[in-house]
C-alpha positions as CSV (number, residue, x, y, z in Angstrom):
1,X,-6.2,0.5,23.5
2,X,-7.5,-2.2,25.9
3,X,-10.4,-4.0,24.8
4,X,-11.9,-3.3,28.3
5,X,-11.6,0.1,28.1
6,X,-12.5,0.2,24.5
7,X,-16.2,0.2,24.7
8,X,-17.5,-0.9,21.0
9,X,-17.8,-5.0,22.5
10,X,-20.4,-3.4,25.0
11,X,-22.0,-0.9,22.7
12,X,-22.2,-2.9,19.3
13,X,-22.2,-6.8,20.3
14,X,-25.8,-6.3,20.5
15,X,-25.7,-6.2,16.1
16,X,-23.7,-9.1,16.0
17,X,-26.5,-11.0,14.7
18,X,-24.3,-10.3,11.1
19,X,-21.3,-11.5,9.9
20,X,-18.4,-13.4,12.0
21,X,-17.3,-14.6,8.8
22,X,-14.0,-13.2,7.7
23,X,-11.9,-16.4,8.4
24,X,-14.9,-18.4,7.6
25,X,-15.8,-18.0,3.8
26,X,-13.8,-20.5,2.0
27,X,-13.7,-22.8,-0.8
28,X,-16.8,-24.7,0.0
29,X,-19.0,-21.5,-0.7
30,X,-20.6,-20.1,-3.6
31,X,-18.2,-21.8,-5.6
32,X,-18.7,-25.2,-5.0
33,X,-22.3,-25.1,-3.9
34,X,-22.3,-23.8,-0.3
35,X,-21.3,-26.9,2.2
36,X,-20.5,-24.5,5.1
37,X,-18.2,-22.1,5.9
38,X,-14.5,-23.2,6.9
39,X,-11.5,-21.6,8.2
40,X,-7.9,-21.1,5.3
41,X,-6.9,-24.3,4.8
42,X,-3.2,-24.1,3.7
43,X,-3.3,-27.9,3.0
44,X,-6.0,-27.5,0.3
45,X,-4.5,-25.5,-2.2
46,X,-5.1,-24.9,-5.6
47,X,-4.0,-27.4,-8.2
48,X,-4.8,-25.4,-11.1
49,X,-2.6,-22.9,-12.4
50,X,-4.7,-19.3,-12.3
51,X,-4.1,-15.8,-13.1
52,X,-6.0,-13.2,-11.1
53,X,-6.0,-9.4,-10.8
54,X,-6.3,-7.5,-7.9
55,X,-7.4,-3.7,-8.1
56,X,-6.3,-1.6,-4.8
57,X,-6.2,1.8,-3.7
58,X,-2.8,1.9,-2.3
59,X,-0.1,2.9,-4.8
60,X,2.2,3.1,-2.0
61,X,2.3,-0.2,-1.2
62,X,2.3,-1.4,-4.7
63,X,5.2,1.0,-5.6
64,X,7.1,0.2,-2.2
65,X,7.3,-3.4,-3.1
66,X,5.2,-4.3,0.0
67,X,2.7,-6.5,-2.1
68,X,5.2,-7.9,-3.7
69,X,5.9,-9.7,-0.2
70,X,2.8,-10.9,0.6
71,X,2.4,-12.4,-2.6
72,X,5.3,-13.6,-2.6
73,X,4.3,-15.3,0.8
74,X,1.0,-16.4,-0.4
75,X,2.9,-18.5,-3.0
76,X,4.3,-20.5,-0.4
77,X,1.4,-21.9,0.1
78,X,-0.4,-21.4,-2.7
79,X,2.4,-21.8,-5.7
80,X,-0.6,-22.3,-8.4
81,X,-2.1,-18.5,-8.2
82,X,-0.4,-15.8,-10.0
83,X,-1.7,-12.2,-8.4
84,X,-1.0,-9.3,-10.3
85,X,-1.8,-6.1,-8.7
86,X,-3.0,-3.4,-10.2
87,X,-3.2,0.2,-8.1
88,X,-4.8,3.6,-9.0
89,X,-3.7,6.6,-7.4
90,X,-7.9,7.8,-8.6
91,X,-9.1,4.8,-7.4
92,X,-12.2,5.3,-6.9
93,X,-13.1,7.1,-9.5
94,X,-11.1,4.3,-12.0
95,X,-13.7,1.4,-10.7
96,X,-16.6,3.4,-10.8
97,X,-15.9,3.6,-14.3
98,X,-14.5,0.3,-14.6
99,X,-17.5,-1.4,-13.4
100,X,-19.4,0.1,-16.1
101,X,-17.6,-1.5,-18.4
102,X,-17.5,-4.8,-16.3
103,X,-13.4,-5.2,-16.7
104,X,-13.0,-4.3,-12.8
105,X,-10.4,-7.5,-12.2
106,X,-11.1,-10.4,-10.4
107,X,-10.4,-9.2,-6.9
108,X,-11.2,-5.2,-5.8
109,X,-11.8,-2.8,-3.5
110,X,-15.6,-2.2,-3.4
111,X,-16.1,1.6,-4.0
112,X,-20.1,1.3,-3.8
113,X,-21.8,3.1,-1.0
114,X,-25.3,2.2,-2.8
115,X,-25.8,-1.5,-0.8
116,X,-28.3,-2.3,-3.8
117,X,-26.0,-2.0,-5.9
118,X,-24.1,-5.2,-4.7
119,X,-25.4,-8.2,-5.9
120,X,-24.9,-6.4,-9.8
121,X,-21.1,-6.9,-9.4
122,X,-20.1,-8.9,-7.0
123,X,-20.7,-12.6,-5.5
124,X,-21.7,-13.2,-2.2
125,X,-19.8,-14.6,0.4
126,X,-22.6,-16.1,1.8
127,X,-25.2,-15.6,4.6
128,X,-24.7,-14.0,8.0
129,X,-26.6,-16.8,9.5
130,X,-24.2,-19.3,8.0
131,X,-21.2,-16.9,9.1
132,X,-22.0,-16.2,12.7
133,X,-21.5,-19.8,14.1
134,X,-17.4,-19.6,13.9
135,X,-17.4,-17.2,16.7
136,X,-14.0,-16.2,15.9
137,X,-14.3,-12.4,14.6
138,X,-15.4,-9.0,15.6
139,X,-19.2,-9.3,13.5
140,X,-19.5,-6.0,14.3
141,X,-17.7,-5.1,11.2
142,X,-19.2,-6.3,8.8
143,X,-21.9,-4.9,8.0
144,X,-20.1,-2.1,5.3
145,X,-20.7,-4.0,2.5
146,X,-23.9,-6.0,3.6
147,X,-27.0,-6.1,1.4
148,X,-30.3,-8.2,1.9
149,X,-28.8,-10.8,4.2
150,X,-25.7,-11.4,2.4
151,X,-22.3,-10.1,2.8
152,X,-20.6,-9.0,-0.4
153,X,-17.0,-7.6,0.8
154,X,-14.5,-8.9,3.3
155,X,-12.9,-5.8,4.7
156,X,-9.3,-5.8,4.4
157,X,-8.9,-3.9,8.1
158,X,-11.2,-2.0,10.1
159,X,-10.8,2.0,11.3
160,X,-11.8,4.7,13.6
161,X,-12.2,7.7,12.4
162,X,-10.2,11.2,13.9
163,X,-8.2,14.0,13.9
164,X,-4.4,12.7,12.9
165,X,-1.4,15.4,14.1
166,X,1.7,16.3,15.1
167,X,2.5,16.3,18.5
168,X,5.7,18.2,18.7
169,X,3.8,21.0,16.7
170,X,1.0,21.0,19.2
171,X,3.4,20.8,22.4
172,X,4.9,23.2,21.1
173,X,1.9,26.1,20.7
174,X,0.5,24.7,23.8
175,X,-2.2,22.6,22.8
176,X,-3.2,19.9,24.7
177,X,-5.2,17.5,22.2
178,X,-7.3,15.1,25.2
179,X,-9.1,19.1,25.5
180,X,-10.1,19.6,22.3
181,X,-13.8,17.9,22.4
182,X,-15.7,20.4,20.7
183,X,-15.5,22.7,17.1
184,X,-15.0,25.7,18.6
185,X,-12.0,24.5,20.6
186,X,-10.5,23.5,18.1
187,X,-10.6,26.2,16.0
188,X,-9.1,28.2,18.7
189,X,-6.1,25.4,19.1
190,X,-5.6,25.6,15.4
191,X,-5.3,29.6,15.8
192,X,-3.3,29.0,18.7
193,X,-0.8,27.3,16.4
194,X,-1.6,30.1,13.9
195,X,-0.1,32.0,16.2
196,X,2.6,30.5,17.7
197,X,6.3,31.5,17.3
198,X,7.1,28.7,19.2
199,X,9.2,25.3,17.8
200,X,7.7,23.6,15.0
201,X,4.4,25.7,15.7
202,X,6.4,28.4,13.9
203,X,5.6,28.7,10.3
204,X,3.3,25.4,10.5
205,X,-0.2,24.8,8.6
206,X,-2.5,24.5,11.4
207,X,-4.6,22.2,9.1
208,X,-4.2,21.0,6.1
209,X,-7.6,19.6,3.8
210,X,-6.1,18.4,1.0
211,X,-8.8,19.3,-0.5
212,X,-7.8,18.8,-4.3
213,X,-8.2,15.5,-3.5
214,X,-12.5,14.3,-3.3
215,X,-12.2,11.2,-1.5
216,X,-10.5,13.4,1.4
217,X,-14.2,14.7,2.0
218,X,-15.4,11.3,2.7
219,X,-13.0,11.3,5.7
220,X,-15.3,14.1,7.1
221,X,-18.2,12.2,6.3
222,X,-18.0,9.3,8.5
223,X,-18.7,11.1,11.3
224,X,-21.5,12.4,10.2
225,X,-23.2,9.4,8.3
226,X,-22.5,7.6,11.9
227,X,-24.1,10.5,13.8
228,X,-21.4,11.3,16.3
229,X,-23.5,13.8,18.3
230,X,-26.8,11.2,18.8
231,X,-25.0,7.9,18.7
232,X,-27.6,6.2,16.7
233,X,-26.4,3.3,15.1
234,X,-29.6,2.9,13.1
235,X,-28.8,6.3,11.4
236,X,-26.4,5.7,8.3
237,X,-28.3,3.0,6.8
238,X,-32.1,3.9,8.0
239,X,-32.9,7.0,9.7
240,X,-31.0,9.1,7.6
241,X,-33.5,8.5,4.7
242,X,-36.2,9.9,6.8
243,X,-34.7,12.8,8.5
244,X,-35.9,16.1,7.3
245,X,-32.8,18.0,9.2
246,X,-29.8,17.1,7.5
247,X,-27.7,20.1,7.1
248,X,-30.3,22.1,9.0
249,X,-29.0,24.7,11.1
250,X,-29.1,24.5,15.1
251,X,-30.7,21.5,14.6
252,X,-28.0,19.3,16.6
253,X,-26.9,17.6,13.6
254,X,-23.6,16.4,12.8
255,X,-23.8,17.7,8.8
256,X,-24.6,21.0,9.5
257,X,-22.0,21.0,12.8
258,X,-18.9,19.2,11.1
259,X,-19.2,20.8,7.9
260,X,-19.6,24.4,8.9
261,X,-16.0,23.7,11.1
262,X,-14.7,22.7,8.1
263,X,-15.5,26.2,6.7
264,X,-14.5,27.9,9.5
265,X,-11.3,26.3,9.3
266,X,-10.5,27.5,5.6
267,X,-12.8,31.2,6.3
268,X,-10.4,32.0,9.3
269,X,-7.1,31.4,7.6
270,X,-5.8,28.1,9.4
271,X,-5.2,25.3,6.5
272,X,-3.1,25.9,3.3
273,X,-3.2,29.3,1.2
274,X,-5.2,27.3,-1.7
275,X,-7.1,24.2,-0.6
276,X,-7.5,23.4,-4.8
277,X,-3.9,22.5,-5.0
278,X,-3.5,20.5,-2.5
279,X,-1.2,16.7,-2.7
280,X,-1.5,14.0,-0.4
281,X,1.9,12.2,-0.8
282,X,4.0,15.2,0.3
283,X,1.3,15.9,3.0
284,X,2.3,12.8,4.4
285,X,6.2,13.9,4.5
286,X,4.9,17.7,6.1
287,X,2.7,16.1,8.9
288,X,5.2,13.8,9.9
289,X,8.2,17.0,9.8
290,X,6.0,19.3,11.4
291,X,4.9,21.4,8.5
292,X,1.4,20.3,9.1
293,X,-0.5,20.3,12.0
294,X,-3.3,18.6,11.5
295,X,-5.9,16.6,9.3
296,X,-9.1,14.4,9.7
297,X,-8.1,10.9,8.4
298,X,-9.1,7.5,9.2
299,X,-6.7,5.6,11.6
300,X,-5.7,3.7,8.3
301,X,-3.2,6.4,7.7
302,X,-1.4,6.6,10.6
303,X,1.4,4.2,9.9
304,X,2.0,6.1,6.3
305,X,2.5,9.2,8.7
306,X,4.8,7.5,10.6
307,X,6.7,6.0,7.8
308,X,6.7,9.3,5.4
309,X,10.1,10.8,7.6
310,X,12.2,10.7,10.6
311,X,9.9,11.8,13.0
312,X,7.4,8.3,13.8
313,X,6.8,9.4,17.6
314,X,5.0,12.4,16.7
315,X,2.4,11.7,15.0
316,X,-0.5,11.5,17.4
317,X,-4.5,10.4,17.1
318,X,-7.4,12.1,18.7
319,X,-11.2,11.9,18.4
320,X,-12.7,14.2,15.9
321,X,-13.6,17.1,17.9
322,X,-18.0,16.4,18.4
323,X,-19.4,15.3,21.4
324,X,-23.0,14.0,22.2
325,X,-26.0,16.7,22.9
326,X,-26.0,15.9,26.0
327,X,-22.2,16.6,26.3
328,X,-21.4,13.8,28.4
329,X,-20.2,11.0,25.9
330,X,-17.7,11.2,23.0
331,X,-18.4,8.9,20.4
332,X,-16.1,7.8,17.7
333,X,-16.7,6.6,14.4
334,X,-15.8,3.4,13.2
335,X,-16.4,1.1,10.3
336,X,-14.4,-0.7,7.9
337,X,-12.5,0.2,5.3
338,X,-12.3,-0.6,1.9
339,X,-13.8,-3.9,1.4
340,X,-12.0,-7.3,-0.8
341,X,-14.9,-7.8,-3.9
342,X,-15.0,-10.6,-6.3
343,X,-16.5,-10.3,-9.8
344,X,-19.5,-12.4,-10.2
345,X,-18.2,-12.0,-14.0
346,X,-15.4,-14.1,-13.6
347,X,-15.7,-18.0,-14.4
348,X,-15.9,-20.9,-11.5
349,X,-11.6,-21.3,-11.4
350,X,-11.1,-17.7,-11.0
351,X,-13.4,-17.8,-8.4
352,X,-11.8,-20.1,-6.1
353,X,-8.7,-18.1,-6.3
354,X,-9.5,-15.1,-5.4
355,X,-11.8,-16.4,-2.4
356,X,-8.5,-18.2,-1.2
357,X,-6.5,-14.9,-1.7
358,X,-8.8,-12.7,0.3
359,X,-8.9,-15.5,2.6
360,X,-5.5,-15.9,3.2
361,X,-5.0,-11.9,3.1
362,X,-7.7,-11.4,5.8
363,X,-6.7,-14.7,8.2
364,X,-3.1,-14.8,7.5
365,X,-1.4,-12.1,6.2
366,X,-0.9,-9.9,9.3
367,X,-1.9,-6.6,6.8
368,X,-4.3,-5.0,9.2
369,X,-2.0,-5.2,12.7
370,X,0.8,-3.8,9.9
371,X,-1.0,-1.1,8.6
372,X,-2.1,-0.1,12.0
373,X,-5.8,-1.1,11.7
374,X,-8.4,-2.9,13.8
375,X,-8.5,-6.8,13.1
376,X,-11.5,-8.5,12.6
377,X,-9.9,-11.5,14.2
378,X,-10.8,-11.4,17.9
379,X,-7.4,-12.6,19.1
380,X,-6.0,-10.0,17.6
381,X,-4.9,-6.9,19.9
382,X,-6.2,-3.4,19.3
383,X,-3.4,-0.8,18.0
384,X,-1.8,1.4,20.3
385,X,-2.2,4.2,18.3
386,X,-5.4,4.2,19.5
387,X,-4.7,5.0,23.5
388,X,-6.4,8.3,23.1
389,X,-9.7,6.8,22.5
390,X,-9.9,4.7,25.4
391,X,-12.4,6.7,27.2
392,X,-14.6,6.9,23.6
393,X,-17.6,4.9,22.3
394,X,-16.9,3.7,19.3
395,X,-19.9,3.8,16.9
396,X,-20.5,1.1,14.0
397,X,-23.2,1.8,12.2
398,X,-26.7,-1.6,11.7
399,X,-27.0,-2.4,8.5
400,X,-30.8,-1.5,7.3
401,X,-33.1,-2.3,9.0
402,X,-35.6,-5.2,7.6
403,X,-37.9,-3.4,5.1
404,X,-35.3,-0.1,4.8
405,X,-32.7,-1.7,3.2
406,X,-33.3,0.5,-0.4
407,X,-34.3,3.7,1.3
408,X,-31.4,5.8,1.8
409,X,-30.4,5.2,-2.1
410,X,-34.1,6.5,-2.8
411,X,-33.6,9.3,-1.0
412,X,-30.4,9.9,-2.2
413,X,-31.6,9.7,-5.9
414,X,-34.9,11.9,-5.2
415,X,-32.8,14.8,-3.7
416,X,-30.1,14.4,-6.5
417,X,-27.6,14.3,-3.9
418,X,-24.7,11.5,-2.7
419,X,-23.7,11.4,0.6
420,X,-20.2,9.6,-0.5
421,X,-20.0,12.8,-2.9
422,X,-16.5,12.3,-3.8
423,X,-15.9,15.7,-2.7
424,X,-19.0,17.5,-4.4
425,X,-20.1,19.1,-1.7
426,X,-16.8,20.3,0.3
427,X,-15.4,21.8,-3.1
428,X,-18.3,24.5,-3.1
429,X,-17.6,25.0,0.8
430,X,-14.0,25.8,-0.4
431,X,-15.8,28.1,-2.6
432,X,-17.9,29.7,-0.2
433,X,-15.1,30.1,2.8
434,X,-13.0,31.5,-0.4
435,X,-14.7,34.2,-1.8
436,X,-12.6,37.4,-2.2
437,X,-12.9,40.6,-1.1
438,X,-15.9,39.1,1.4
439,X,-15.8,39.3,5.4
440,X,-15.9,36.0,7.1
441,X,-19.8,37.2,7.9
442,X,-20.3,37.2,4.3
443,X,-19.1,34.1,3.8
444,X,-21.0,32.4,6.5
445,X,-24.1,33.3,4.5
446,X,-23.2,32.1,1.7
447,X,-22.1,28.7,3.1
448,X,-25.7,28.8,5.4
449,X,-27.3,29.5,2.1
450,X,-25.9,26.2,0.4
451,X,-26.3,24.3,3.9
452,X,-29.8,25.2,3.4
453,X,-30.5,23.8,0.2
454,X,-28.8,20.7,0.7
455,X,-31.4,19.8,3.4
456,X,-34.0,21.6,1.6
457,X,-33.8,19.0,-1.4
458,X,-33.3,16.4,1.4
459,X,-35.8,17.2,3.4
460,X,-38.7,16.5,0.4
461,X,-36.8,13.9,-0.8
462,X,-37.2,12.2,3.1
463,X,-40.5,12.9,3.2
464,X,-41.7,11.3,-0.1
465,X,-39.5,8.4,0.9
466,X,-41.5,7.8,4.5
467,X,-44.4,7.5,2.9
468,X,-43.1,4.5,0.6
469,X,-40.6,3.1,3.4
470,X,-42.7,4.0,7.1
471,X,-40.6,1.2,9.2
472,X,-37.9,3.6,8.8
473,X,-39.1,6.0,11.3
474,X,-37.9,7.3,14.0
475,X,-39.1,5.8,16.9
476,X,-38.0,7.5,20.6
């Protein structure tokens, strides 16, 4: 996708007051007492022989021997750190535990979505003010793992989220994906595949949830945390705490919208027979061989679709299917993913080796442009595999704003419910679009029923939470 064409430098530059920092954070930070922020430096290597452990979600690459590599290229230049990787197919439910009991390694993922949270586990990298002045990266992105001016995780590649698919399957039941813009279209192109006798149509999951699997759930919602149908970029981390329509039927709201067409994708017969049993790895093999037709994932996942059988060229990308109220722009969401953390349990040593891993991963490594993702480096290129969104705007989300930057966890904690459920919320959606011997009007209602209460207990939550945090208001 060109950068011209691409329209997140237009409609997010203006937030780049946080955060060029990626190839910026180095030696001289926290660890050494903060003497400005400087680009890898090969030349300055570590003397001291270090051990460090680096927790990661991707099992494939760990078990492919791909990390292997780029340690093994690291050590070129930096012979004196030993990494030893360490990868969970659960991962985030194997941090979340492990940073209860505070052995979480020396390098990880982040898996908090509670920004307060931060400073508890992690260092900081430093300041966006002292960040911004390199110039060199796309600040835009930073902002994921960003808490009360300081920036806690370096992500490892940036993403934009969508509707991942088969392209052969689709050409072959006569759906043209650049159409489908709205829920109710694509339902119908996921029955049209339903019902195709067609090529690889034949006998294909229209959709597949892998629903067995929680953090699949989160895929869904980014695009609602980021608003897809207003386009705020204030909502994920400040107006969401105050709005009393979450989930709220007819109320133009991305919850209520994306989650009720994942229902209607399960309540009409189009994804696998038993959305609890679900696997991801062979999902991968089925999408790319035309057993699958589609599924929501992050961009990030392309490039395992592509590798998972013979069939690379048809696996395709498209926006996930929500437009604007006004129907006239289609935004897509985009963020980072997971973010590089480094204990702030670990001693001074272990400190300055991991900063110069992530470093060197983030500036030198090459992983995002492999794994297909957006680079935070500005010289980089955007991927390819992005084409379809050329006409899109990409949303990524302001961090708080000043004086909001605790309210969403309050309201999250007041209405007893997560956003980043893990899944929580979807599983009794499964349950609702599921229920035997029940027409698909009888399951609507008990889906609107549950949709209900969600806002319901978000709705009161919101309200008690504007009255403590009122600069979080809407205000057009």
């Amino acid at each position: 996708m060109k950068n011209s064409k691409a329209k997140i430098l237009t409609a997010v530059l203006a937030v780049s007051g946080v955060a060029s920092l990626l190839g910026s954070c180095g030696t001289k930070s926290n660890v050494t007492g903060g003497e400005g922020w400087v680009a890898y430096d090969e030349s300055k290597a570590m003397s001291t022989k270090t051990t460090i452990k680096y927790l990661t979600n991707r099992t494939d690459l760990d078990t492919d021997g791909t990390f292997t590599k780029y340690i093994a290229e690291f050590n070129k230049v930096e012979p004196n750190i030993t990494v030893e990787v360490s990868s969970y197919t659960d991962y985030q439910g194997t941090v979340d535990k492990a940073l209860t009991s505070g052995s979480y390694g020396d390098v990880s993922m982040i898996t908090l979505t509670d920004m307060t949270q931060l400073p508890t586990y992690y260092i900081s990298y430093g300041t966006s003010d002292d960040m911004i002045k390199t110039g060199l990266y796309r600040n835009e992105y930073l902002y994921s793992k960003y808490y009360n001016g300081n920036v806690y995780g370096l992500p490892y590649m940036n993403t934009v989220g969508g509707i991942a698919y088969n392209t052969q399957v689709f050409k072959d039941a006569g759906v043209d994906a650049s159409t489908l813009t709205t829920p109710e279209k694509f339902i119908a192109a996921m029955q049209a595949i339903k019902d195709s006798d067609n090529g690889l149509a034949k006998d294909c999951i229209p959709y597949y949830t892998n629903a067995k699997d929680g953090w699949t759930a989160n895929q869904w919602e980014d695009h609602f945390v980021n608003n897809v149908i207003t386009g705020d970029k204030d909502y994920a981390n400040t107006h969401i705490a105050v709005d009393t329509n979450v989930w709220k039927k007819d109320a133009d709201d991305p919850h209520y919208e994306g989650t009720k067409l994942y229902f209607d994708l399960i309540a009409k017969g189009l994804t696998e027979d038993d959305p609890t049993t679900t696997d991801w790895e062979s999902s991968k093999v089925k999408i790319n061989n035309g057993k699958i037709g589609a599924m929501c994932m992050g961009n990030w996942a392309i490039s395992q679709f592509q590798a998972a059988g013979d069939n690379p060229e048809n696996i395709g990308y498209m926006p996930f299917p929500l437009m604007s109220k006004d129907g006239k722009t289609h935004y897509a969401n985009s963020g980072s993913d997971y973010s590089y953390g480094i204990s702030n349990k670990i001693d001074d040593t272990h400190k300055e080796a991991s900063e110069r891993f992530v470093m060197w991963m983030v500036e030198k490594s090459g992983f995002a442009a492999d794994q297909g993702g957006i680079s935070v480096l500005k010289s980089e290129a955007m991927p390819t595999t992005l084409s379809a969104f050329s006409d899109c705007t990409f949303l990524v989300s302001n961090p708080a704003k000043s004086g909001c930057e605790d309210a969403r966890s309050a309201t999250e904690a007041s209405s007893k419910q997560t956003l980043y459920d893990n899944g929580t919320r979807f599983s009794k959606v499964v349950t609702d679009a599921t229920l035997e011997g029940k027409t698909y009007d009888q399951k609507l209602a008990a889906f609107d029923a549950d949709a209900a209460s969600w806002n319901t207990a978000w709705a009161t939550a919101a309200a008690k939470v504007l009255k403590t945090y009122p600069d979080c208001a809407y205000t057009d």
